[in-house]
N, C-alpha and C positions, 0 to 999 in steps of 0.2 A: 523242089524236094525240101521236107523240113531240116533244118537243123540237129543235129546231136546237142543233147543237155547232158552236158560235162559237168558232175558235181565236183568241186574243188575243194577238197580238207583241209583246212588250215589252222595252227596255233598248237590247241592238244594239250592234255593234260603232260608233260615232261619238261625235263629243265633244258631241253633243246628246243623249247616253246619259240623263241625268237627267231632261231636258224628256220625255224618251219615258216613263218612268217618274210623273214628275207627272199626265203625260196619260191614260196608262192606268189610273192608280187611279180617275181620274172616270167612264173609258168603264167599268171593270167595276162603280163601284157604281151607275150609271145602267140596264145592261142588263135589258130586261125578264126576267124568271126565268121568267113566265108562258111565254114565246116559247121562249128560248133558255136554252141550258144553257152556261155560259162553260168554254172549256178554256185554262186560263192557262199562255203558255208563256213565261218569262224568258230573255233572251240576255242572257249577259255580255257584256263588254268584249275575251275573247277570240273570241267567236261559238257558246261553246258555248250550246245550247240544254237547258234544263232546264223539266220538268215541274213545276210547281206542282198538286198534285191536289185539295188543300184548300183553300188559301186562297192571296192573292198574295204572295207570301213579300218583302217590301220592307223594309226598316229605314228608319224616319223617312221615312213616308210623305207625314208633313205639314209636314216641315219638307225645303223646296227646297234647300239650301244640303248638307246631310247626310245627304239622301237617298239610298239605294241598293240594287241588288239584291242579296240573299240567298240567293247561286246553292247552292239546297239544292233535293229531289226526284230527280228521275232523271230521269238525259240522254237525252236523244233527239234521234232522226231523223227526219224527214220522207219518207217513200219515196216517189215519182211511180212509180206501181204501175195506171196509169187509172184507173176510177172506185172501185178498191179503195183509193184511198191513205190510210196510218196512219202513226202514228206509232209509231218503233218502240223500244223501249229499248235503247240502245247495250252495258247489261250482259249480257243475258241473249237478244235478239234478241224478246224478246215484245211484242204488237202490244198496245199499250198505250190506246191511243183509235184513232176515226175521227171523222172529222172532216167539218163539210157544206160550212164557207165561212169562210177567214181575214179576221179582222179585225186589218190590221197598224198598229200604233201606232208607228211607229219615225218618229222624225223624220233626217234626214242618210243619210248614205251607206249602203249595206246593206240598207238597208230602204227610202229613199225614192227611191230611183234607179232602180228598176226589178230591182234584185237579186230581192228576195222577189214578185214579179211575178210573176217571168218561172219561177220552183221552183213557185208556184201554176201557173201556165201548164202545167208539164211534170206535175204534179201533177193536173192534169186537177179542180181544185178554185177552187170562185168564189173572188174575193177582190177585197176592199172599197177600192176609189180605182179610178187610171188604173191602167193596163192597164203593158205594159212601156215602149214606144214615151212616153208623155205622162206615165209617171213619170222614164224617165232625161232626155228635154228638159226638165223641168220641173227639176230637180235642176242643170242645168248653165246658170247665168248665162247663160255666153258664148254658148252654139247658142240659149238662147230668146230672147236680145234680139236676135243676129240671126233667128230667125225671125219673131221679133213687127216686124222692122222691114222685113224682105222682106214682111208681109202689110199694111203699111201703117199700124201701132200705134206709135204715139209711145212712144221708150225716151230715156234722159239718152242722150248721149256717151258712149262707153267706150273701152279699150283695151287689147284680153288681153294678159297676159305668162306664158311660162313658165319653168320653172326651170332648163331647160337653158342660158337664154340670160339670165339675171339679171342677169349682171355687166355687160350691156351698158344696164340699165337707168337711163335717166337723170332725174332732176325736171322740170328744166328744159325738156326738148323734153315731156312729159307736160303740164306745165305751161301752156306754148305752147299746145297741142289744147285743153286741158280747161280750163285757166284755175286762179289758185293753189290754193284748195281744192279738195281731191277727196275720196272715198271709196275705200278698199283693200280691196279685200272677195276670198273664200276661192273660186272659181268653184262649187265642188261642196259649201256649206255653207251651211246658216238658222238663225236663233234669233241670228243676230246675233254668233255664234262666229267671233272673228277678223277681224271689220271694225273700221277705226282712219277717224276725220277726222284728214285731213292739211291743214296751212297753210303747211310748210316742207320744205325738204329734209331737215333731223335727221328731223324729224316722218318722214315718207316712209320714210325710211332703215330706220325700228324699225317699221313697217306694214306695209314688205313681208316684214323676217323674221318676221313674226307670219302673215301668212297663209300664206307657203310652206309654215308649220310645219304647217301641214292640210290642203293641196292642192300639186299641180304645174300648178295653172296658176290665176292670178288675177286680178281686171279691176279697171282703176282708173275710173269713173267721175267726173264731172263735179256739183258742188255745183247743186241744184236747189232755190231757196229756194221752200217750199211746204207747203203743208197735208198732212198726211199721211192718207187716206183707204184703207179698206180696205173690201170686199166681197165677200162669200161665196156660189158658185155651188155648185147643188144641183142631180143627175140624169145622165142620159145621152144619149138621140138629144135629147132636149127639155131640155135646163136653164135652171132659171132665177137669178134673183138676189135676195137678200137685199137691204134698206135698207144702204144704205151708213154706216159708221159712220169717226168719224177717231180718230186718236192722238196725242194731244197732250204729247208729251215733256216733260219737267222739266228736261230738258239737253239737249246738242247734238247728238244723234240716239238714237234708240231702243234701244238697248243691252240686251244679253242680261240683266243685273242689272234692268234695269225691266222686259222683259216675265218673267221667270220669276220673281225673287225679291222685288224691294221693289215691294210693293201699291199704293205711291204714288209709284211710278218714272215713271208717267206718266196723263193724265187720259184716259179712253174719252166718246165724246162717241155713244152713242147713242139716235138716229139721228143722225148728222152734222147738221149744223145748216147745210144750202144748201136754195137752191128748188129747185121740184121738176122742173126742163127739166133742172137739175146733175145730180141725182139719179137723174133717169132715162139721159143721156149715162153716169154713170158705172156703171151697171147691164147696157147696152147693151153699152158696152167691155168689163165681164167677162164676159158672156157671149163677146163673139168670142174674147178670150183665151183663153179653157177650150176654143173649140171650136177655135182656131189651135194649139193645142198638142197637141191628139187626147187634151183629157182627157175623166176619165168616173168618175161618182160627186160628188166632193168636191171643190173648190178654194179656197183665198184668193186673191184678185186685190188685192196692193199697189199703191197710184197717189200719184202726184204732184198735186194741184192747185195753180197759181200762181195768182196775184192777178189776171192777165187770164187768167184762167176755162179755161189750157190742160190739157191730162189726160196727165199720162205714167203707162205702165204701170212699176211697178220690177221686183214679180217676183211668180209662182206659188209657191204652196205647194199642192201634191200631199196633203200629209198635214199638215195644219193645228192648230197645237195645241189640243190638247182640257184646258189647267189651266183651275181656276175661274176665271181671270182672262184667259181666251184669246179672241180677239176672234171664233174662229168659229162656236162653240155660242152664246154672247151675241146678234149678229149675226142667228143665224136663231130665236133665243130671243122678241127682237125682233119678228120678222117672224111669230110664228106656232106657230113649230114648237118646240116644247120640247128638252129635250136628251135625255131617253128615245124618244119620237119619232125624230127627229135622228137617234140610232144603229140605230134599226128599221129607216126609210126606207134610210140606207146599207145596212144588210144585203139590202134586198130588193131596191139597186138590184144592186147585185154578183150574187147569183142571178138576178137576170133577161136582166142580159149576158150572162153565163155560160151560160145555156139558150141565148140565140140565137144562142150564135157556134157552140156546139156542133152546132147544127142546120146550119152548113155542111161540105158536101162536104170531102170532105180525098182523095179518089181519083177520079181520071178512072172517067167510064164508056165502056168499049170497046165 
């Protein structure tokens, strides 16, 4: 029986470029070979796409900090051609691979948004996470808190701003709403890229140029003193949830430098260490989340726990990182499921959406 051709995304146009690159050297030395045959495809920083045919072309694989892609191989395209789609080389026009089902590693904009979704979509080919719909909400702060909070899931406080209207932004009335410390965060960005704690107006001042500098529109939330708890949702019409695990920072919030670079940036506590009424409430809440967001496949679900025992949602991760030190392969490591497993089970759920949606109608019967 042939093979499954696994096209692998990696790098992407975002300033989470690196993380996607970390993540993906673990998803392609994990893949079963048995199963699948990997087609490795590198996106730089400008969007070009390049075939890797041999091997994953990365410099300083293993060191986070100098890691990068190695935009070598030949460029390509992705044709949405229906169930013919190839990849094609941009030099010569020849169809270079086909491809069964993408497996996209891209963390941030481009790839997590529902961009590379929605090219699968028209590409007529499965592909691994939410869909377009529950990757671009899931991607966007500001529309999932409001909709986790029109469905009745506890979110901090917040209050979007954007950059057309900056100048009008003041601390002090921010302040007033949210109370003096806050978080500045990028609306359309994770990994922790561009979010500042603020306790002062200077403070404030240099927060907000620091996230405009990655988004046009950013939310300031309100300081939630609490346990940090994370849990990883797995499947489709049926999902479930992994043991809740928390993170316990070394300094004053979770910052890109402790979850991607320093190993001892913060302590993983798995399984979290609550009884088990906690454990099951906070399992429960990720599942509505995944399913409040119209996800499918894969999620992290970030929470709040405070000292009287309340559960705030922070945020969804769509494409969750896969470095060795990343809480959602661990997580369901944890629970059962290995991380070669792990990446099976996603590819099989993605061709199985894929068959069924296919199976619906797309023309009237006269």
């Amino acid at each position: 029986m042939s093979k499954i051709k696994v096209a692998i995304l990696f790098g992407g146009r975002s300033a989470e470029h690196e993380v996607s690159l970390q993540s993906a050297s673990n998803v392609i030395e994990s893949l079963d070979r048995g199963k699948y045959e990997p087609v490795l495809i590198g996106i730089d920083k400008a969007g070009q796409w390049f075939l890797n045919e041999s091997s994953m072309k990365v410099i300083n694989v293993h060191d986070p900090v100098s890691i990068k892609l190695n935009a070598s191989g030949s460029q390509v395209v992705l044709t949405p051609n229906g169930i013919n789609s190839s990849l094609i080389s941009i030099d010569d026009g020849r169809v270079l691979e086909k491809i069964d089902v993408i497996f996209p590693v891209l963390h941030g904009p481009f790839g997590e948004d529902g961009s590379i979704q929605g090219l699968a979509k028209l590409a007529n080919i499965p592909c691994v996470g939410a869909g377009i719909l529950g990757s671009a909400v899931g991607m966007d702060k500001d529309v999932m808190k409001r909709l986790l909070r029109e469905a009745g899931i506890p979110v901090a406080r917040f209050v979007t701003l954007f950059a057309g209207n900056r100048e009008k932004i003041s601390y002090d009335a921010l302040a007033a709403q949210l109370g003096q410390i806050m978080f500045v965060k990028p609306a359309n960005l994770g990994s922790s890229v561009g979010i500042s704690k603020v306790r002062n107006e200077k403070e404030f001042i240099k927060a907000i140029e620091l996230a405009f500098e990655y988004d046009l529109k950013v939310i300031v939330e309100e300081e939630i003193k609490a346990r940090e708890i994370e849990c990883a949702v797995l499947g489709n019409e049926e999902p479930m949830a992994s043991v809740p695990g928390e993170i316990i920072p070394h300094a004053d919030f979770y910052s890109y430098h402790a979850k991607y670079i320093d190993e001892d940036g913060a302590g993983l506590s798995i399984p979290a260490q609550l009884p088990e009424y906690l454990c099951k409430q906070i399992q429960d809440l990720a599942v509505r989340t995944f399913r409040v967001l119209d996800c499918l496949g894969m999620a992290r679900i970030d929470m709040f726990l405070t000292n009287d025992e309340k559960i705030y949602v922070n945020e969804i991760n769509t494409i969750p990182g896969f470095t060795k030190i990343s809480m959602y392969p661990k997580l369901w490591e944890y629970s059962g499921i290995s991380y070669t497993k792990l990446i099976d089970r996603l590819i099989e759920l993605a061709i199985a959406d894929h068959s069924r949606r296919n199976k619906l109608k797309v023309s009237m019967e006269l």
